[in-house]
PDB file of N, CA, C and O in Angstrom:
ATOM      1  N   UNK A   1      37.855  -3.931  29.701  1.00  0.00           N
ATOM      2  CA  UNK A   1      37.990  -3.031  28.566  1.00  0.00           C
ATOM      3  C   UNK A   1      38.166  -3.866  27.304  1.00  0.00           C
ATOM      4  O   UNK A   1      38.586  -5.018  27.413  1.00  0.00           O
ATOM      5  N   UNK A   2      37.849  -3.317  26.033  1.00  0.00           N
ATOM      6  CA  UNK A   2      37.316  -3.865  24.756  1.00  0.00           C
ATOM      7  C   UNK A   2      38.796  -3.417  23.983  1.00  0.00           C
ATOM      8  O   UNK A   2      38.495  -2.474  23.252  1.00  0.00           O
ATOM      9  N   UNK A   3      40.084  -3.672  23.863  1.00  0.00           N
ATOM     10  CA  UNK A   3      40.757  -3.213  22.968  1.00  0.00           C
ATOM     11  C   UNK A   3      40.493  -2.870  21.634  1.00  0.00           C
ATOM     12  O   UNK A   3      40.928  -1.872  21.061  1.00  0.00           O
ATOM     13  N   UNK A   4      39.771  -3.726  21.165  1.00  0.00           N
ATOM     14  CA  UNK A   4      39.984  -3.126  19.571  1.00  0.00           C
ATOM     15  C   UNK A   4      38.335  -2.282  19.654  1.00  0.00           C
ATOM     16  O   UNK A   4      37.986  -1.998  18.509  1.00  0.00           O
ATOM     17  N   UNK A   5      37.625  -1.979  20.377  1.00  0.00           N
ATOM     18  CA  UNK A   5      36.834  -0.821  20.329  1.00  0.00           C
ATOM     19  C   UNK A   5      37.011   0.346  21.517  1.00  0.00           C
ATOM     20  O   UNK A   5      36.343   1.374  21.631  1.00  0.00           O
ATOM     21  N   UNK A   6      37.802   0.013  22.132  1.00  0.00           N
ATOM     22  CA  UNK A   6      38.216   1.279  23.282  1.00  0.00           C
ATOM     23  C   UNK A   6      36.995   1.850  24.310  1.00  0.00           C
ATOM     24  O   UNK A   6      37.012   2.990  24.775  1.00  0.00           O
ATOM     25  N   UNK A   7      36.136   1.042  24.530  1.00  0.00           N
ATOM     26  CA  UNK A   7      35.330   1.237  25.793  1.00  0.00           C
ATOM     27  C   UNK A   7      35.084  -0.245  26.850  1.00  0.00           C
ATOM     28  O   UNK A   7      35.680  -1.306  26.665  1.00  0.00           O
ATOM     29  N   UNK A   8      34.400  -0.074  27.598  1.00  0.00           N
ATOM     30  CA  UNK A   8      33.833  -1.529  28.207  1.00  0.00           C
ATOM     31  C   UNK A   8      32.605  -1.976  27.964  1.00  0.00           C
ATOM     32  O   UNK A   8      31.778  -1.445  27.223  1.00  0.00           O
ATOM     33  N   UNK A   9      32.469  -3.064  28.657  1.00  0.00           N
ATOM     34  CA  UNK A   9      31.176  -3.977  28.154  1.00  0.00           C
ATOM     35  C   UNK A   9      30.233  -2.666  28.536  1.00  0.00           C
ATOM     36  O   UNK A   9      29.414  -2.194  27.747  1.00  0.00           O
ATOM     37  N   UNK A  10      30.447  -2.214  29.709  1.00  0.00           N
ATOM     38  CA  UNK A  10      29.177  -1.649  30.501  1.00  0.00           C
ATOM     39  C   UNK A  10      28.930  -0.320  29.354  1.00  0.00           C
ATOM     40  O   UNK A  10      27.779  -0.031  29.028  1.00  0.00           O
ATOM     41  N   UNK A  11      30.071   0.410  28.815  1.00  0.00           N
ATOM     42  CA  UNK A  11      29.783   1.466  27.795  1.00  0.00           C
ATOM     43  C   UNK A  11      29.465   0.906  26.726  1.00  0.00           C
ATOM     44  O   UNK A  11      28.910   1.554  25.839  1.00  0.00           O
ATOM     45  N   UNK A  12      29.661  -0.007  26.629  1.00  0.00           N
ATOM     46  CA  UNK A  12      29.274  -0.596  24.983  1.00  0.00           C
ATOM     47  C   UNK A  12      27.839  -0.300  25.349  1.00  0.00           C
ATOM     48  O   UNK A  12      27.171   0.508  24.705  1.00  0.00           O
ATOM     49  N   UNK A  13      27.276  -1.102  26.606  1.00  0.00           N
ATOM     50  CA  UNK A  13      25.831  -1.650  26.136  1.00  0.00           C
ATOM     51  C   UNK A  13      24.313  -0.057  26.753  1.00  0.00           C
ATOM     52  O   UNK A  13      23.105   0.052  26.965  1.00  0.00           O
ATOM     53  N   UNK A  14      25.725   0.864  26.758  1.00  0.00           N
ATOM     54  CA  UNK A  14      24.614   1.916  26.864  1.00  0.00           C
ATOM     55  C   UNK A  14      24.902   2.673  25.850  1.00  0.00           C
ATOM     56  O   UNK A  14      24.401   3.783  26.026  1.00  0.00           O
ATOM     57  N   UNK A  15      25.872   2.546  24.179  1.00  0.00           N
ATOM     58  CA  UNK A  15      25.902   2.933  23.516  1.00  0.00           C
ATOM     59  C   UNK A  15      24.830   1.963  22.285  1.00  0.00           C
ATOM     60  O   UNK A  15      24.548   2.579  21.257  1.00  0.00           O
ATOM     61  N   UNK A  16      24.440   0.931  22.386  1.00  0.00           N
ATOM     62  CA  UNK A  16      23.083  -0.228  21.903  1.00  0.00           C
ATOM     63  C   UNK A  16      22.351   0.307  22.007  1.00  0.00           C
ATOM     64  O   UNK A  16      22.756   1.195  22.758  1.00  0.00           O
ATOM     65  N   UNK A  17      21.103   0.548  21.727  1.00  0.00           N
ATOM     66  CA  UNK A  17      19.935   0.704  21.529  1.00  0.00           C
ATOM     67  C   UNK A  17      19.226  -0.510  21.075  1.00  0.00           C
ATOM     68  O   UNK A  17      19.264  -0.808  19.881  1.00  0.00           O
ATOM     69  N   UNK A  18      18.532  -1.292  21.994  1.00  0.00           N
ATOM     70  CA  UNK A  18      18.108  -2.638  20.842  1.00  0.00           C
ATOM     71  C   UNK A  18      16.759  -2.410  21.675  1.00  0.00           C
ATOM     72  O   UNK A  18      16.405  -2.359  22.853  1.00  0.00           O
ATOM     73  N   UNK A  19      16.012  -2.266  19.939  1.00  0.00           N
ATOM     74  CA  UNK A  19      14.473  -2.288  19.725  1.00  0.00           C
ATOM     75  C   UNK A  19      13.993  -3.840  19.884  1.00  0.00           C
ATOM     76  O   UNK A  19      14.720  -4.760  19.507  1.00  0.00           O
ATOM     77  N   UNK A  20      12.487  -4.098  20.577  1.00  0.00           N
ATOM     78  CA  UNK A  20      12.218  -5.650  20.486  1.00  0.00           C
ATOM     79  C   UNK A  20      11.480  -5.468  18.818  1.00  0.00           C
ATOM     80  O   UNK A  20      11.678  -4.526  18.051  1.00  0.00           O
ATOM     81  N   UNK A  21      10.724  -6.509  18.613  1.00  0.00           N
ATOM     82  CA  UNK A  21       9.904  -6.913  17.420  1.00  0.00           C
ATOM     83  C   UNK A  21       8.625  -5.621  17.582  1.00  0.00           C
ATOM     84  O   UNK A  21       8.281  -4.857  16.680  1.00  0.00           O
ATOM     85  N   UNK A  22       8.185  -5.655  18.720  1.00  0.00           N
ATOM     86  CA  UNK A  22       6.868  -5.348  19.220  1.00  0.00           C
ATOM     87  C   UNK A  22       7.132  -3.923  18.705  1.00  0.00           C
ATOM     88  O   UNK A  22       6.716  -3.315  17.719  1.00  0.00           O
ATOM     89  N   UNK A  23       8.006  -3.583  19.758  1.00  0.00           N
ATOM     90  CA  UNK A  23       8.325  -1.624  19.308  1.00  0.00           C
ATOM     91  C   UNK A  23       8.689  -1.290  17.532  1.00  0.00           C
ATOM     92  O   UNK A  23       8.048  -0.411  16.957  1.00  0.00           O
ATOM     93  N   UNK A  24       9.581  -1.953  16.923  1.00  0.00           N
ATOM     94  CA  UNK A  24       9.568  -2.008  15.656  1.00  0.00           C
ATOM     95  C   UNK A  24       8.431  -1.907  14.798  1.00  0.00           C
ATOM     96  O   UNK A  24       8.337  -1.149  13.833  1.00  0.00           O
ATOM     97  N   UNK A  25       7.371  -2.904  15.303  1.00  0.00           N
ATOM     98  CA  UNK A  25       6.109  -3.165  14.907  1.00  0.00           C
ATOM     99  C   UNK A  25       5.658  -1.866  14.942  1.00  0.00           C
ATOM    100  O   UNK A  25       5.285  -1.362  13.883  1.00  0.00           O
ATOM    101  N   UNK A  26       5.617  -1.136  16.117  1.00  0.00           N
ATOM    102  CA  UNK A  26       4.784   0.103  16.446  1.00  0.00           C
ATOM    103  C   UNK A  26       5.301   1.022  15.890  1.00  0.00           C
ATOM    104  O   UNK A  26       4.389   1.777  15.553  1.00  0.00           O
ATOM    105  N   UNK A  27       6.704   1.608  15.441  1.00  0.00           N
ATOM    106  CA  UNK A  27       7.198   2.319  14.873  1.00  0.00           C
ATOM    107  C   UNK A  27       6.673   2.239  13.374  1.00  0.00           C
ATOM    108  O   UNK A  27       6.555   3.266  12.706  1.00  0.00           O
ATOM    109  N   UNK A  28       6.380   1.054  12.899  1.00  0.00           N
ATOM    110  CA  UNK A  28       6.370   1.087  12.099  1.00  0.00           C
ATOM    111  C   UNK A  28       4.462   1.158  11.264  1.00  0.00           C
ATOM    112  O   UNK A  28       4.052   1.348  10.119  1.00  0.00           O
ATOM    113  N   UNK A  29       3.913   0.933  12.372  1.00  0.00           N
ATOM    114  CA  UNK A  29       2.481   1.442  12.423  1.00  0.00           C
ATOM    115  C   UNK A  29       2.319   2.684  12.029  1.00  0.00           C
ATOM    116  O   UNK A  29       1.804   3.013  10.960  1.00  0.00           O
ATOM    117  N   UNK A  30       2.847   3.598  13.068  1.00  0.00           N
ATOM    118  CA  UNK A  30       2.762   5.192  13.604  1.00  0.00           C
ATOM    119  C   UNK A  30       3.170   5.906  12.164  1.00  0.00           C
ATOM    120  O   UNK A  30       2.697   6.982  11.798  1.00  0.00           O
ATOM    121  N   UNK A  31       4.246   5.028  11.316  1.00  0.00           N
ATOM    122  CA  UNK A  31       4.987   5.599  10.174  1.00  0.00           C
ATOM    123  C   UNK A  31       3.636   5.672   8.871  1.00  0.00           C
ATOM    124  O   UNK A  31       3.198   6.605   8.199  1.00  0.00           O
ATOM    125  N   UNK A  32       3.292   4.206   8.950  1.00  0.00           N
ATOM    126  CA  UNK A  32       2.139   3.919   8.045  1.00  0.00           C
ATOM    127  C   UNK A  32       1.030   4.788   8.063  1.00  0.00           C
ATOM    128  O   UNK A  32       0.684   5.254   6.977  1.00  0.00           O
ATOM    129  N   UNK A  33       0.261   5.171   9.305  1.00  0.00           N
ATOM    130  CA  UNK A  33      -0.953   5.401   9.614  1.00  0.00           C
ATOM    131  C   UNK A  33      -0.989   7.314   9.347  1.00  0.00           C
ATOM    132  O   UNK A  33      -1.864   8.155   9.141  1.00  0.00           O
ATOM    133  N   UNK A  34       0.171   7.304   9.470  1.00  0.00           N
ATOM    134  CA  UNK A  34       0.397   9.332   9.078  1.00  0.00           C
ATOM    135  C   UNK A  34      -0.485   9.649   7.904  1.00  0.00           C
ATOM    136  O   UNK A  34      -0.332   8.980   6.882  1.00  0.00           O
ATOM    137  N   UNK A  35      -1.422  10.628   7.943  1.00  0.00           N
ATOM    138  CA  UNK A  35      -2.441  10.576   7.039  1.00  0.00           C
ATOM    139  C   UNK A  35      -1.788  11.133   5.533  1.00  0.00           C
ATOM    140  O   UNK A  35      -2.135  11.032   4.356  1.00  0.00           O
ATOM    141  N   UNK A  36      -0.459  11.883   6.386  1.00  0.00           N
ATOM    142  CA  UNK A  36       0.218  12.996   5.071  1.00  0.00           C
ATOM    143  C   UNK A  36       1.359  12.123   4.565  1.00  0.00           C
ATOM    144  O   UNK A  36       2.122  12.494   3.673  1.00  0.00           O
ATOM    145  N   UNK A  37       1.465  10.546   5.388  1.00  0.00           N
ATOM    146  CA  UNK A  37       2.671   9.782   4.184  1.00  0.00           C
ATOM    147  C   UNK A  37       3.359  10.240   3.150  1.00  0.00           C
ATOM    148  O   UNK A  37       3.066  11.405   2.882  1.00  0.00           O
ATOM    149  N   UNK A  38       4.143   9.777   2.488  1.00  0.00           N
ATOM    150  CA  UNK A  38       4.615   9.832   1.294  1.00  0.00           C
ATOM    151  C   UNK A  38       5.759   9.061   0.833  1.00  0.00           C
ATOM    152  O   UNK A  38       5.793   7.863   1.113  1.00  0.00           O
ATOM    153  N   UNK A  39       6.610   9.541   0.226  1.00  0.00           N
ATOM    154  CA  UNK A  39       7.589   8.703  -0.352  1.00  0.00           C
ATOM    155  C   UNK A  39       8.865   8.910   0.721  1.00  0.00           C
ATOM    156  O   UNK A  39       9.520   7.890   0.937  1.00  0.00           O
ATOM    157  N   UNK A  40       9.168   9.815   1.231  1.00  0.00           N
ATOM    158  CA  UNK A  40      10.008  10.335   2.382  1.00  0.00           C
ATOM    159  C   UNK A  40       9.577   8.722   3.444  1.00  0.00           C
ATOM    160  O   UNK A  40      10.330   7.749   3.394  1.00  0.00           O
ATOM    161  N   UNK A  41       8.475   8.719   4.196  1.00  0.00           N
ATOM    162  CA  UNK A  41       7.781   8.090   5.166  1.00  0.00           C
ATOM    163  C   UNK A  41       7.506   6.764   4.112  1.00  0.00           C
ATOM    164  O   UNK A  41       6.731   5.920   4.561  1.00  0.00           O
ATOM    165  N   UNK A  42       7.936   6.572   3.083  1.00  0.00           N
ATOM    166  CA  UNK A  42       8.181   5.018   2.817  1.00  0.00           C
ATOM    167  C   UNK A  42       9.317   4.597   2.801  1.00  0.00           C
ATOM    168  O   UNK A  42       9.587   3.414   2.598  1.00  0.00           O
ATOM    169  N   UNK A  43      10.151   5.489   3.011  1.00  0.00           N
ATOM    170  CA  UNK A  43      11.815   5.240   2.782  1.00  0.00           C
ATOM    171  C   UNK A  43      12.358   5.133   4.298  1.00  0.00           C
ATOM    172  O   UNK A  43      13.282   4.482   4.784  1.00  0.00           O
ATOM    173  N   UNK A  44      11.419   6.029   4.855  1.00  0.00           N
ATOM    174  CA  UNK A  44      12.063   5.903   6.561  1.00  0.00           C
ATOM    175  C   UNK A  44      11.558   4.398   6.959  1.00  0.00           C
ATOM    176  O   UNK A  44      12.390   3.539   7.248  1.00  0.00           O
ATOM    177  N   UNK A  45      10.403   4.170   6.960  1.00  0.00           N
ATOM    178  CA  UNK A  45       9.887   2.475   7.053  1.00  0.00           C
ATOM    179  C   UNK A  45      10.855   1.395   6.787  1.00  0.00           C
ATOM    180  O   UNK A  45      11.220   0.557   7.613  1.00  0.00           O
ATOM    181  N   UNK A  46      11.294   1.504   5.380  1.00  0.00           N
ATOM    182  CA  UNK A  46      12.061   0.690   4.815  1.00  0.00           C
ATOM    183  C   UNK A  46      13.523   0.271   5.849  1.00  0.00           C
ATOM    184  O   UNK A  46      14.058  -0.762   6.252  1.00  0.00           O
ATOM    185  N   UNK A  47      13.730   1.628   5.955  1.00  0.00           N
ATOM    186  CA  UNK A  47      15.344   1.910   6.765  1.00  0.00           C
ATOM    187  C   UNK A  47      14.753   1.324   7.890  1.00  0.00           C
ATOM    188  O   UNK A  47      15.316   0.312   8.307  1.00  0.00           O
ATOM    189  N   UNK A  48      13.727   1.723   8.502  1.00  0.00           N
ATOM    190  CA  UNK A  48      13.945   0.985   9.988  1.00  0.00           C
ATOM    191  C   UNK A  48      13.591  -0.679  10.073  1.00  0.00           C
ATOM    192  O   UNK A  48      13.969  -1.389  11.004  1.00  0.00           O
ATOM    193  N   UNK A  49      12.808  -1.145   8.940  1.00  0.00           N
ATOM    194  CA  UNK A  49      12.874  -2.871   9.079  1.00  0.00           C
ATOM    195  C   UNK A  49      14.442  -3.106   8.504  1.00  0.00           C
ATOM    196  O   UNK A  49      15.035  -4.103   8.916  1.00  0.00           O
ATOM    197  N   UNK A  50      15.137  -2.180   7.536  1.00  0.00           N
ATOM    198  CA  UNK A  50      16.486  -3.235   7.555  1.00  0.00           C
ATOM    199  C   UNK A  50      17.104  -2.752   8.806  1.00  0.00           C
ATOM    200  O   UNK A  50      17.596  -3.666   9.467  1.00  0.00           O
ATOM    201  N   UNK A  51      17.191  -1.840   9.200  1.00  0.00           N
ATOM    202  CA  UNK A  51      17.933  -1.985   9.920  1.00  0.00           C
ATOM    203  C   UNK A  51      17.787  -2.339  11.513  1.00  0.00           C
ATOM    204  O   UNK A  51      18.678  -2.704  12.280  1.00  0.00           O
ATOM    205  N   UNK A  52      16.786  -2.184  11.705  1.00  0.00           N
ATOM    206  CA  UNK A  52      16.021  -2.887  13.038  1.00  0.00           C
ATOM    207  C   UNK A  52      15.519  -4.715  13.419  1.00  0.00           C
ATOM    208  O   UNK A  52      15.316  -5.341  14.460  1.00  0.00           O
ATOM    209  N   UNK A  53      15.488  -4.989  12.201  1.00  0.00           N
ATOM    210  CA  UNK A  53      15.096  -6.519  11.759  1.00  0.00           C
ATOM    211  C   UNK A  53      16.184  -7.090  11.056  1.00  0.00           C
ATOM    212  O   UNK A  53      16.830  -6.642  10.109  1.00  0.00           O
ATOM    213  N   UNK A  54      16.304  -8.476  11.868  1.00  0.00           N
ATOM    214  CA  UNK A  54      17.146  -9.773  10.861  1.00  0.00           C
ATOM    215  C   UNK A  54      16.780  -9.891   9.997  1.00  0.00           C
ATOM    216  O   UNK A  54      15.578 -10.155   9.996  1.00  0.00           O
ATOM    217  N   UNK A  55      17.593  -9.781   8.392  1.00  0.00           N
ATOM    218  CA  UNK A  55      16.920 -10.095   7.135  1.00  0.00           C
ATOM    219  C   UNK A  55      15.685 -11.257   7.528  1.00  0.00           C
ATOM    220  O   UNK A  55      14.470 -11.063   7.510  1.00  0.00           O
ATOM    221  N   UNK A  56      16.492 -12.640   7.918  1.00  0.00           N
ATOM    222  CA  UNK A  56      15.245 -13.867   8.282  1.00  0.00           C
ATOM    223  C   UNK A  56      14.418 -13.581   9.177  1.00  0.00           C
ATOM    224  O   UNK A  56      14.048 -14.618   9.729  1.00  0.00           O
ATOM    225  N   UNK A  57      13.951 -12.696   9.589  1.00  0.00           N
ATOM    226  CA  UNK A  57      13.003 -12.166  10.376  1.00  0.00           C
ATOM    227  C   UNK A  57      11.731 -12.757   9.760  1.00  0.00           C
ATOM    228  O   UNK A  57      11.533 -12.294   8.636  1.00  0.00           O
ATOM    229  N   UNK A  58      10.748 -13.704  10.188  1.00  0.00           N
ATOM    230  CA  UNK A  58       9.469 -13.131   9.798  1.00  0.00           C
ATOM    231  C   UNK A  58       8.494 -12.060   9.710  1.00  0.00           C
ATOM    232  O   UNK A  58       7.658 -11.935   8.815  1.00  0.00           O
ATOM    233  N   UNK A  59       8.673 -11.270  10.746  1.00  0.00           N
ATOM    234  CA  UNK A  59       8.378  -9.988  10.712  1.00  0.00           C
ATOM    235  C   UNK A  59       8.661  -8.988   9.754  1.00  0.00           C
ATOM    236  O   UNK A  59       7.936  -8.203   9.142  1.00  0.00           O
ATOM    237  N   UNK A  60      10.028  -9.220   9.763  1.00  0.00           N
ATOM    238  CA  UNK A  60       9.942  -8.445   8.595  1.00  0.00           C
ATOM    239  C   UNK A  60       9.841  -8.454   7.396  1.00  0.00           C
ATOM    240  O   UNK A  60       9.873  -7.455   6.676  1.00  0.00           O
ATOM    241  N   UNK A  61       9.710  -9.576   7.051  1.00  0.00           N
ATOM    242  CA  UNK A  61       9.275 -10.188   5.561  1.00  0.00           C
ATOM    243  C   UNK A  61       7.756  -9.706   5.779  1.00  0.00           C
ATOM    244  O   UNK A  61       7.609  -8.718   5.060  1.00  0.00           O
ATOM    245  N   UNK A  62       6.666  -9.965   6.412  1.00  0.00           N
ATOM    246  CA  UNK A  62       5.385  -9.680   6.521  1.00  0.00           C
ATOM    247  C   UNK A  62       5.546  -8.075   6.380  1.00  0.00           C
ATOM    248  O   UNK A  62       5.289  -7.655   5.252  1.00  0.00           O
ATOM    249  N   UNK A  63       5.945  -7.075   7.375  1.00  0.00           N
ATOM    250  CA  UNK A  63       6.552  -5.713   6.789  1.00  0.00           C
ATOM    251  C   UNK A  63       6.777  -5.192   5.824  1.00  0.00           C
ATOM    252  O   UNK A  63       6.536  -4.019   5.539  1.00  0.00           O
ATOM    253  N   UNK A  64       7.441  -6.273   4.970  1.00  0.00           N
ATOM    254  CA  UNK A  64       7.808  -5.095   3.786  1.00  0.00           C
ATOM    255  C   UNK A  64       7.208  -6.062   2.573  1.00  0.00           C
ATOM    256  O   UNK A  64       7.606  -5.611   1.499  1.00  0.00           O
ATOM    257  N   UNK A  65       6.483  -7.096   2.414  1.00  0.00           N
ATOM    258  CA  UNK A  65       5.491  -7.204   2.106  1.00  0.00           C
ATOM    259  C   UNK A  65       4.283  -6.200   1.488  1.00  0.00           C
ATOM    260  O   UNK A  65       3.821  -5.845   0.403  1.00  0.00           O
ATOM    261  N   UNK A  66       4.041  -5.933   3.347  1.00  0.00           N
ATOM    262  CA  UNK A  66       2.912  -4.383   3.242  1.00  0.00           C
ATOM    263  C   UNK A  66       3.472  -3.351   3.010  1.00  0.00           C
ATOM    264  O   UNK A  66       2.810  -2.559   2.340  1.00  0.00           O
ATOM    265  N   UNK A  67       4.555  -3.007   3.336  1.00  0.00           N
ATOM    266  CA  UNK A  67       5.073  -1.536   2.639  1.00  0.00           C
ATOM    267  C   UNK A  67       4.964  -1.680   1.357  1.00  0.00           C
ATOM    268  O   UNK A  67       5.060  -0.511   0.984  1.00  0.00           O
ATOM    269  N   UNK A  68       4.845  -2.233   0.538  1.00  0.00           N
ATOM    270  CA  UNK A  68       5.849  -2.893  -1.021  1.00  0.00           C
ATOM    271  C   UNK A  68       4.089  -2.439  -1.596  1.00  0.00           C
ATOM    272  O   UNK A  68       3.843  -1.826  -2.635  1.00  0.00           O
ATOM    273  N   UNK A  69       3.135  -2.906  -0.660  1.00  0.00           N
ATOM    274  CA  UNK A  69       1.402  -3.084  -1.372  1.00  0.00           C
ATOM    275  C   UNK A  69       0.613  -1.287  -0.800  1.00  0.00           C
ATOM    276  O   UNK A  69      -0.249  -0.722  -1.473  1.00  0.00           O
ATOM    277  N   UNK A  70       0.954  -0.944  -0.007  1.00  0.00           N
ATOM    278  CA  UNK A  70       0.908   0.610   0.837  1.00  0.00           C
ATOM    279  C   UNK A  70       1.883   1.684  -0.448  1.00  0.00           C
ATOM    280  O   UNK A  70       1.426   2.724  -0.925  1.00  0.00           O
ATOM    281  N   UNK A  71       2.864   1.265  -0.692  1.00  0.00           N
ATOM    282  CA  UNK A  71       3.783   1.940  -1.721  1.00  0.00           C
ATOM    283  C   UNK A  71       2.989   1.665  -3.245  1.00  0.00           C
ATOM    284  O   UNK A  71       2.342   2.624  -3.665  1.00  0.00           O
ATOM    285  N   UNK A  72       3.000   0.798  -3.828  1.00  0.00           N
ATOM    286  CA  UNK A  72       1.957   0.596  -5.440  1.00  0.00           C
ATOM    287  C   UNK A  72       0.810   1.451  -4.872  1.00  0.00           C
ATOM    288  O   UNK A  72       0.618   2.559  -5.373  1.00  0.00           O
ATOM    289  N   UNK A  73      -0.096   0.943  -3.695  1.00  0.00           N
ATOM    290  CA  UNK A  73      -1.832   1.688  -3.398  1.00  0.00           C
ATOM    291  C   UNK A  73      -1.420   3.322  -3.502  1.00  0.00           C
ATOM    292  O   UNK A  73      -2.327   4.017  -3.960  1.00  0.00           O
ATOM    293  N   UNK A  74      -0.355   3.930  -3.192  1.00  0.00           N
ATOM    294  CA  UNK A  74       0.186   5.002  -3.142  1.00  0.00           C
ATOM    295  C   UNK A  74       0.470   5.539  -4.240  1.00  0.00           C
ATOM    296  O   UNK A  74       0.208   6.700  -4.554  1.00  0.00           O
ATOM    297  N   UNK A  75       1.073   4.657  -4.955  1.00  0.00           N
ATOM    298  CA  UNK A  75       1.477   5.695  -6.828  1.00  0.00           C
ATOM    299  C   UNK A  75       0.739   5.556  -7.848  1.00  0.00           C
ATOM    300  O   UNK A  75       0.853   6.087  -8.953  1.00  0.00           O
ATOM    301  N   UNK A  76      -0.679   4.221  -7.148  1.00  0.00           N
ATOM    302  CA  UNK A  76      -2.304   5.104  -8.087  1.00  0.00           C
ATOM    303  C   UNK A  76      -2.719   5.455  -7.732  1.00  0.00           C
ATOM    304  O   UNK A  76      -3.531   5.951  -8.513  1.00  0.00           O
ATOM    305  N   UNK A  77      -2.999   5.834  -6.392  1.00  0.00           N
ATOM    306  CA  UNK A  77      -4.326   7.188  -5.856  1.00  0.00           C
ATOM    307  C   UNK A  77      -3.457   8.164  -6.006  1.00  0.00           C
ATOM    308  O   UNK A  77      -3.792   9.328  -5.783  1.00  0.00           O
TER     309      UNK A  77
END
């Protein structure tokens, strides 16, 4: 048992959820590729590379990169 969080290892690690790179990746495809996007579905993107990705992530630097160029292509068409 975990005193200063009040469960055990074994409850801790079915209260985790840990996404790999790959699934992140895909989540974050599926988010992009929505034909009806918008500013809602650029904000959910955003939230899931910080919070799914190590800032030093390469991945996610390449990510939000393209969100950042998907978001401008977005507020001139």
């Amino acid at each position: 048992m975990y005193p200063r969080i009040g469960c055990s290892a074994r409850d801790l690690l079915k209260e985790i959820e840990l996404l790999t790179e790959a699934t992140v990746e895909n989540m974050f495809r599926k988010l992009m590729n929505d034909p009806n996007r918008n500013e809602e579905t650029f904000d959910k993107a955003e939230e899931l590379l910080e919070e799914e990705l190590r800032p030093e992530s390469p991945l996610r630097h390449r990510l939000s990169v393209e969100l950042e160029e998907l978001r401008s292509l977005a507020a001139k068409g």
